[in-house]
The first five atom37 places (N, CA, C, CB, O) and aatype in JSON, in Angstrom:
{
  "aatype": [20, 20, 20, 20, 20, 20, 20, 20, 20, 20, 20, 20, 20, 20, 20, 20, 20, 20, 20, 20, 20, 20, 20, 20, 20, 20, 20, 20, 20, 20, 20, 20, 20, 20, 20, 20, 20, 20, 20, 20, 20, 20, 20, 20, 20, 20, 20, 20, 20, 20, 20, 20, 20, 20, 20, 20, 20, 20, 20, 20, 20, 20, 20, 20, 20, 20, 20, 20, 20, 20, 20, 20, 20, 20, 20, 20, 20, 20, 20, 20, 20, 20, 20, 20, 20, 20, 20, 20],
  "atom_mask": [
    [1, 1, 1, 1, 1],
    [1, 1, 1, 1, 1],
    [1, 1, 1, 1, 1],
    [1, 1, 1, 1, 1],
    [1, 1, 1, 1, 1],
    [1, 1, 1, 1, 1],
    [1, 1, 1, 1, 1],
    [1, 1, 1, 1, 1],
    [1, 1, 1, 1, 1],
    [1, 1, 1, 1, 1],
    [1, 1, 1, 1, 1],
    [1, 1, 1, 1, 1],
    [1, 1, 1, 1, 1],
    [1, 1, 1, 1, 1],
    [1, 1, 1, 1, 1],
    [1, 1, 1, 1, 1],
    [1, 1, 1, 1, 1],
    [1, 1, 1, 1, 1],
    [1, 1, 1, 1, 1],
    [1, 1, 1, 1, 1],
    [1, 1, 1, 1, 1],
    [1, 1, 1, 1, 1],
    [1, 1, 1, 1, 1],
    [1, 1, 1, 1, 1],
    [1, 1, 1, 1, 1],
    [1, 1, 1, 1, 1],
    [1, 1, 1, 1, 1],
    [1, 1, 1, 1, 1],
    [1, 1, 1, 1, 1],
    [1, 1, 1, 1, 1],
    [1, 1, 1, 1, 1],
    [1, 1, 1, 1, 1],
    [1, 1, 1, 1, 1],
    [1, 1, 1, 1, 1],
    [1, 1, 1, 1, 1],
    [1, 1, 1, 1, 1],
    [1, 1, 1, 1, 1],
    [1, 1, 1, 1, 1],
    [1, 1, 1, 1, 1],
    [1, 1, 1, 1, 1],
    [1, 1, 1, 1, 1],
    [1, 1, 1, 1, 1],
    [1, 1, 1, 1, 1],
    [1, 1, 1, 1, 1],
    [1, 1, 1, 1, 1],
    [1, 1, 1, 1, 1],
    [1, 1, 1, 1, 1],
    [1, 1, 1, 1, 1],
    [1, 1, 1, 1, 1],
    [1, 1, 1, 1, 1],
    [1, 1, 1, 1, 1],
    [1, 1, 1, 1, 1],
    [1, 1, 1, 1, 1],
    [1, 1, 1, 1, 1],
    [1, 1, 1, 1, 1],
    [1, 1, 1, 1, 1],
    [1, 1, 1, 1, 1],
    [1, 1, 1, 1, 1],
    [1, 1, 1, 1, 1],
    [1, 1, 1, 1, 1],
    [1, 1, 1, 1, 1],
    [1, 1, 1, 1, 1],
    [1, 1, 1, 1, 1],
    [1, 1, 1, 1, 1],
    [1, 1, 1, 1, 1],
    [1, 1, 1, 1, 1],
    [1, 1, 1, 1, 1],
    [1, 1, 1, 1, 1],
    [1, 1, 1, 1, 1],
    [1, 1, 1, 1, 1],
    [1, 1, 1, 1, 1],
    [1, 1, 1, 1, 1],
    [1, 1, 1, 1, 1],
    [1, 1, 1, 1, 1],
    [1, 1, 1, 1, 1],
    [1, 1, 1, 1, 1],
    [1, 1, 1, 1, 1],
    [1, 1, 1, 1, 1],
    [1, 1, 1, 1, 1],
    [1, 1, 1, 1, 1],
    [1, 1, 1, 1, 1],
    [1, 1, 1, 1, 1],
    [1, 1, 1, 1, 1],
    [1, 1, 1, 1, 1],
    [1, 1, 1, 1, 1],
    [1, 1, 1, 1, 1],
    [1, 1, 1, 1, 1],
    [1, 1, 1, 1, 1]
  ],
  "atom_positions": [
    [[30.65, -16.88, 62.14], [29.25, -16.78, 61.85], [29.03, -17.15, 60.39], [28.7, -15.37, 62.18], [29.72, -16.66, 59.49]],
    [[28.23, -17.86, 60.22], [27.79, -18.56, 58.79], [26.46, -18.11, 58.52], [27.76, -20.24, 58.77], [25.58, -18.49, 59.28]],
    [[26.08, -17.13, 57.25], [24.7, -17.18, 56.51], [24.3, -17.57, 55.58], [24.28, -16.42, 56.29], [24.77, -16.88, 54.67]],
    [[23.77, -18.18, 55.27], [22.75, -19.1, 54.26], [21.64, -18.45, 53.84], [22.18, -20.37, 54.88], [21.06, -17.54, 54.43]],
    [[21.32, -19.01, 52.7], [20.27, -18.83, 51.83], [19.9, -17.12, 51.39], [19.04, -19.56, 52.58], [18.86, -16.68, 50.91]],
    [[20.58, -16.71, 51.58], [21.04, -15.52, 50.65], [20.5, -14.77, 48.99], [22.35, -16.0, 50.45], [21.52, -14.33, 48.47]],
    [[19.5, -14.57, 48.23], [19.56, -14.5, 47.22], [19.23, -15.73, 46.43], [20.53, -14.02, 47.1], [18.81, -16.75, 46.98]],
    [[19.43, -15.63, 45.04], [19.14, -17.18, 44.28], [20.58, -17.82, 43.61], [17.89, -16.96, 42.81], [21.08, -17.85, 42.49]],
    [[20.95, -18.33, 45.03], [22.04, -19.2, 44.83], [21.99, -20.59, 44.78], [22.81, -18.98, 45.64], [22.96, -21.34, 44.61]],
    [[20.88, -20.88, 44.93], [20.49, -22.24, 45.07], [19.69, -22.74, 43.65], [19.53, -22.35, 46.45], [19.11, -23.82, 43.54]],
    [[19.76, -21.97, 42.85], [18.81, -21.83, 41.43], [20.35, -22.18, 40.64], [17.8, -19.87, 40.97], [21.39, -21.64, 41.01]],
    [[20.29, -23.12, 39.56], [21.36, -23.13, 38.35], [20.7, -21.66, 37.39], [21.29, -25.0, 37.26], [19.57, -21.25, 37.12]],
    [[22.4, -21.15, 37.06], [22.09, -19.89, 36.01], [21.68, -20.96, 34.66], [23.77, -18.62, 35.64], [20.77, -20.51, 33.96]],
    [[21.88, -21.44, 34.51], [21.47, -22.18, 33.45], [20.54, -22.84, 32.92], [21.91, -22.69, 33.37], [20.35, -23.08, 31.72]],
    [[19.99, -23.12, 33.77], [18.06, -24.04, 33.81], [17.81, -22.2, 33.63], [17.05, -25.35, 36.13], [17.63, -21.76, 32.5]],
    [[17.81, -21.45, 34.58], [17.29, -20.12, 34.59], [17.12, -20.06, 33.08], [18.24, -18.94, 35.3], [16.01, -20.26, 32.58]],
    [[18.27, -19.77, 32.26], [18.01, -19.34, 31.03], [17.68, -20.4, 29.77], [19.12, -18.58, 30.77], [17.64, -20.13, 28.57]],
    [[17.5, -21.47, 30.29], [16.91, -22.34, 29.27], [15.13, -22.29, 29.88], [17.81, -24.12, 29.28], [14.43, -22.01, 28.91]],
    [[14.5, -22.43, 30.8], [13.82, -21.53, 31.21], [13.1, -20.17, 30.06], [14.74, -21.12, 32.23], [12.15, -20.03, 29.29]],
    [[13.8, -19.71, 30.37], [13.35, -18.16, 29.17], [13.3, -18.57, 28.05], [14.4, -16.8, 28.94], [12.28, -18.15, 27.5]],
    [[14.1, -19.37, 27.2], [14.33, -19.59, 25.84], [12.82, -20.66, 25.98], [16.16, -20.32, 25.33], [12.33, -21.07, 24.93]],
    [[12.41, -20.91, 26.81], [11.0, -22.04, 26.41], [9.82, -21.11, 26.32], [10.56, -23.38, 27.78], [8.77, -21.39, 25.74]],
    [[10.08, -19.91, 26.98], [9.11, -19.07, 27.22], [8.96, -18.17, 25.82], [9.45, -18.27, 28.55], [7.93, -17.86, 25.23]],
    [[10.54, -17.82, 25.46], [10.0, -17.17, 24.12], [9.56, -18.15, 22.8], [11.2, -16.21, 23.6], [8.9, -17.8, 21.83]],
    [[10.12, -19.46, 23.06], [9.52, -20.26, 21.78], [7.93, -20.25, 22.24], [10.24, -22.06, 21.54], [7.26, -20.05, 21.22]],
    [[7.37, -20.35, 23.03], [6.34, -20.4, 22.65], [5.23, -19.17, 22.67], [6.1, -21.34, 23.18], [4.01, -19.14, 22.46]],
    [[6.1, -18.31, 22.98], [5.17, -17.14, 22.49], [5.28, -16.45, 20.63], [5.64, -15.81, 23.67], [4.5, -15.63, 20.16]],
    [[6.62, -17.18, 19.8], [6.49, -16.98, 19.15], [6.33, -18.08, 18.27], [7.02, -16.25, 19.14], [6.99, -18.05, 17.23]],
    [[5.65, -18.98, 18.47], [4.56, -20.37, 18.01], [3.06, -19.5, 17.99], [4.51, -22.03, 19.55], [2.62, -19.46, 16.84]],
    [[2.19, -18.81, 18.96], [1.55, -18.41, 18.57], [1.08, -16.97, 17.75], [1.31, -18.76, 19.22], [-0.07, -16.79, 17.34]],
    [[1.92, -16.22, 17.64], [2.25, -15.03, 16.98], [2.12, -15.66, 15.46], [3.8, -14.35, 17.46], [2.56, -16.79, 15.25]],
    [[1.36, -14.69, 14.17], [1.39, -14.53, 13.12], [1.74, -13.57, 12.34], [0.69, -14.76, 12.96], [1.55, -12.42, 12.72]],
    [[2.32, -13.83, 11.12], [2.46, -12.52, 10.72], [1.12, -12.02, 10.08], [3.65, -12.4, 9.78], [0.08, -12.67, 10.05]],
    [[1.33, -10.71, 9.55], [0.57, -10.24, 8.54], [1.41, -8.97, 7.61], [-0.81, -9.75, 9.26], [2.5, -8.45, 7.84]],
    [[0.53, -8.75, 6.61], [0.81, -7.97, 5.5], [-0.02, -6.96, 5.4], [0.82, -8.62, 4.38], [-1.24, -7.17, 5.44]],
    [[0.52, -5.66, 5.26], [-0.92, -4.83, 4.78], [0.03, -3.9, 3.5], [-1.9, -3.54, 6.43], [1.12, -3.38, 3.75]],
    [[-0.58, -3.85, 2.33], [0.09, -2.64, 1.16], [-0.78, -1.44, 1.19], [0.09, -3.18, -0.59], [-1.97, -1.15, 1.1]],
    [[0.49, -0.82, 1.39], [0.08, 0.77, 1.27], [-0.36, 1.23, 0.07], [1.18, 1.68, 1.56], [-0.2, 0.48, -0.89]],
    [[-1.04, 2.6, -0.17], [-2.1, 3.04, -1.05], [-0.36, 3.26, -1.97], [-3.53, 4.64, -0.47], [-0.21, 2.7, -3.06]],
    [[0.46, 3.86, -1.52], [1.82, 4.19, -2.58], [2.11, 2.86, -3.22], [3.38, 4.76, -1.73], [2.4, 2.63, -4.4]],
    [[1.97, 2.01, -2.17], [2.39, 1.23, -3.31], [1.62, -0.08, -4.0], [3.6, 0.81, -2.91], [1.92, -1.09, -4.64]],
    [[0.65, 0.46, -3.55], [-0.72, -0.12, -5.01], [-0.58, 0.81, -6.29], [-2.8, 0.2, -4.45], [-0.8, 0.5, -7.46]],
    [[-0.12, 2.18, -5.72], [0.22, 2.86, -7.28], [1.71, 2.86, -7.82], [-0.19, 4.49, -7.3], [2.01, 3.48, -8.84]],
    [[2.34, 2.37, -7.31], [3.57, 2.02, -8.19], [3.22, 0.74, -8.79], [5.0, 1.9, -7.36], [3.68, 0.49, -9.9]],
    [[2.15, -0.44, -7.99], [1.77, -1.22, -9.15], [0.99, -0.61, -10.22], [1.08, -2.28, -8.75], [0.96, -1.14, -11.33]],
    [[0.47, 0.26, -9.99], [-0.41, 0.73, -11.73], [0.47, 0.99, -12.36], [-1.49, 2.07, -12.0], [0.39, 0.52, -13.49]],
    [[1.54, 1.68, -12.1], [2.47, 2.06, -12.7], [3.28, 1.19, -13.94], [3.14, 2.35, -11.73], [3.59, 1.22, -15.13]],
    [[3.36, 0.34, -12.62], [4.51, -0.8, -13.34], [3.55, -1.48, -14.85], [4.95, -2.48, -11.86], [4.06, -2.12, -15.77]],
    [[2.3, -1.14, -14.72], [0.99, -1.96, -15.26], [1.59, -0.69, -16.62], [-1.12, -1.88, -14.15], [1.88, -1.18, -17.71]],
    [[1.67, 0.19, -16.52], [1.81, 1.43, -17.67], [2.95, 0.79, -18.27], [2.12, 3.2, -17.13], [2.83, 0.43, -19.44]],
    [[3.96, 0.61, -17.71], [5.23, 0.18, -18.36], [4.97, -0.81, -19.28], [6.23, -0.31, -17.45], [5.38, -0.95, -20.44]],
    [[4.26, -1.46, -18.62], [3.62, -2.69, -20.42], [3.72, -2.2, -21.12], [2.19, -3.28, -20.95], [4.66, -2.19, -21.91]],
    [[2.19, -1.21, -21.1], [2.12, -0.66, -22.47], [2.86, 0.48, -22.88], [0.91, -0.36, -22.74], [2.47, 1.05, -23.9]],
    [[3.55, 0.79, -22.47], [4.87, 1.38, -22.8], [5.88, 0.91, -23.83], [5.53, 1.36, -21.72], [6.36, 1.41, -24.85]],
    [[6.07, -0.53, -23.04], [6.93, -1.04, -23.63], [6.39, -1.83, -25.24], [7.5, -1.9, -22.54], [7.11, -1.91, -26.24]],
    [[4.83, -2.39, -25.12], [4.53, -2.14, -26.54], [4.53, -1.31, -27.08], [3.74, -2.36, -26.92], [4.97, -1.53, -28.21]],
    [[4.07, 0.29, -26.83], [4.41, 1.3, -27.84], [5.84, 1.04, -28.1], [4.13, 2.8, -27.39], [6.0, 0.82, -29.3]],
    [[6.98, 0.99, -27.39], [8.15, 1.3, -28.17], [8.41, 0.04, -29.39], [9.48, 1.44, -27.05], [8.9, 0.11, -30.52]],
    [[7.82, -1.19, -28.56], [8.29, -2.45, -29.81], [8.02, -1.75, -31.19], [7.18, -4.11, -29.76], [8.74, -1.68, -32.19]],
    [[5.99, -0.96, -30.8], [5.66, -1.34, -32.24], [6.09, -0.08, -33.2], [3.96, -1.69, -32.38], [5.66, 0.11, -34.34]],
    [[7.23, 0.9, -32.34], [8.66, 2.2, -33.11], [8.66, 1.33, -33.61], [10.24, 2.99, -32.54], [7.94, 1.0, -34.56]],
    [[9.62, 0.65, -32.99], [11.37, -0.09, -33.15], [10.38, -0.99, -34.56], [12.38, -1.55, -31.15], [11.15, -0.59, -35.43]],
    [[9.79, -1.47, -35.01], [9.18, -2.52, -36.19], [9.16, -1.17, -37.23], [7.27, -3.49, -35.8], [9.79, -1.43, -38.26]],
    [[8.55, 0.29, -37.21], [8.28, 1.16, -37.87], [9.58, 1.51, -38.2], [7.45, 2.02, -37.35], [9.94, 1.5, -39.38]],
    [[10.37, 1.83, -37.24], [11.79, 2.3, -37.6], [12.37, 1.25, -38.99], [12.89, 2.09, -36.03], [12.6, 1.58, -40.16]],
    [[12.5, -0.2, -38.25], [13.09, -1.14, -39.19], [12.6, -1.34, -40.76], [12.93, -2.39, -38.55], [13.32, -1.8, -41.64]],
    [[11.55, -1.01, -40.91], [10.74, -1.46, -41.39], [10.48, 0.01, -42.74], [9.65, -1.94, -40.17], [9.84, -0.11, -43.78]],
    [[11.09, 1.09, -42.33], [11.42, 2.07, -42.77], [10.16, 3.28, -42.92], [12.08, 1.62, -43.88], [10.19, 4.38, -43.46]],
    [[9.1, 2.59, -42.25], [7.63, 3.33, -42.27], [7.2, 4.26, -41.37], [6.61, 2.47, -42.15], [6.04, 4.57, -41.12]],
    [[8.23, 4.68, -40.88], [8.0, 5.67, -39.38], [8.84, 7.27, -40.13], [9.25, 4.72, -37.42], [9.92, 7.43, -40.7]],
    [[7.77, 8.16, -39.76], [7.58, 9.53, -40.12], [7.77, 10.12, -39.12], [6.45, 9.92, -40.65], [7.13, 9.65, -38.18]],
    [[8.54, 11.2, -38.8], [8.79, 12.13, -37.97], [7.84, 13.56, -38.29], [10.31, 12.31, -38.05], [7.89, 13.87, -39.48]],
    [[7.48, 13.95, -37.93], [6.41, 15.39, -37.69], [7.01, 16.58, -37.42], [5.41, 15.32, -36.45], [6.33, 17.33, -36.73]],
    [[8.14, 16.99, -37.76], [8.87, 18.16, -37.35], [8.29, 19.35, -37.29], [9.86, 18.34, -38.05], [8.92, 20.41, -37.4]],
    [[6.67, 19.25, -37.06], [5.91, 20.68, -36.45], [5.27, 20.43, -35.05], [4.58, 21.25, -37.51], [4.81, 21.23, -34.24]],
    [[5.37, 18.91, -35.0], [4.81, 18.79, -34.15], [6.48, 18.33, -32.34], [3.51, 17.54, -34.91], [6.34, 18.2, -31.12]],
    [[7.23, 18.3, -32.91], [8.39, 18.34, -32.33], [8.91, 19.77, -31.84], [9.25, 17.75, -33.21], [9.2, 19.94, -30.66]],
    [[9.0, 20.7, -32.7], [9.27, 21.8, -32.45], [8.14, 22.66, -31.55], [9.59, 22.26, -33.65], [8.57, 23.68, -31.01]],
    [[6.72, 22.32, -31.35], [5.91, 22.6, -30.74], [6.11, 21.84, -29.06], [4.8, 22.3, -31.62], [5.75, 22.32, -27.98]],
    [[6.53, 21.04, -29.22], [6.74, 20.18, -27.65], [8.18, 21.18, -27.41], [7.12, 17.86, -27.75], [8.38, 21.78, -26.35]],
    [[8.88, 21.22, -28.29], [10.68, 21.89, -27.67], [10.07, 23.2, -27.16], [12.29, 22.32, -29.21], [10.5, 23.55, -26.06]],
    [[9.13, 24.03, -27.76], [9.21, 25.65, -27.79], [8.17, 25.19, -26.02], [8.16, 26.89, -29.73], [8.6, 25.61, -24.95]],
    [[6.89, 24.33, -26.08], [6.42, 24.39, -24.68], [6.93, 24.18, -23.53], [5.66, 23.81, -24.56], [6.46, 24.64, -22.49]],
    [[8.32, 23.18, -23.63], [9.13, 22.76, -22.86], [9.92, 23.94, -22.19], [9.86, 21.85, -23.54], [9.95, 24.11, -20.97]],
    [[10.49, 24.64, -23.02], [11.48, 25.67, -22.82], [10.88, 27.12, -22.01], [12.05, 26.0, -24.35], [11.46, 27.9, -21.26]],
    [[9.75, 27.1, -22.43], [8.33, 28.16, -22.21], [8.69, 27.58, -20.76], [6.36, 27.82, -23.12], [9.4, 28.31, -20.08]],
    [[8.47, 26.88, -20.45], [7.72, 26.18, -18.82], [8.75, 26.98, -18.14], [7.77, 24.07, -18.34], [8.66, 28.02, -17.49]],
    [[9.96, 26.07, -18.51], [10.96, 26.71, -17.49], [11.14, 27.99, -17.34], [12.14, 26.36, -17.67], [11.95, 28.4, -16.51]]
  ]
}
């Protein structure tokens, strides 16, 4: 006794899966991306925006230092150490 046509034996596995691979190129031909920034990190850009001027305050030390015109305040140092220490 002989049976035929059985299942998909008569289909190549191979067209099958070239097949699929046409199906996902073109679903991802119409797909776009997008972008959205989070509120955190719009404020790590302000942030980074502080570091500028950061980094000019320290240039315009570092010129005072060299330059031998920079004064230290040792009442006003010892007032930041004693609040510091307070906190903890």
């Amino acid at each position: 006794m002989k049976i035929n046509n059985i299942g998909n034996h008569n289909m190549n596995p191979y067209k099958r899966n070239f097949n699929k691979m046409d199906q996902v190129g073109k679903t991802e031909k119409t797909a776009s991306d997008k972008i959205e920034i989070s509120t955190a990190a719009k404020e790590m850009q302000e942030v980074s925006k502080l570091g500028k001027e950061r980094q000019a305050k320290v240039e315009a030390l570092k010129d005072q230092v060299q330059s031998g015109n920079y004064t230290i305040d040792a009442k006003a140092i010892a007032k930041g150490l004693k609040n510091f220490y307070n906190r903890s």
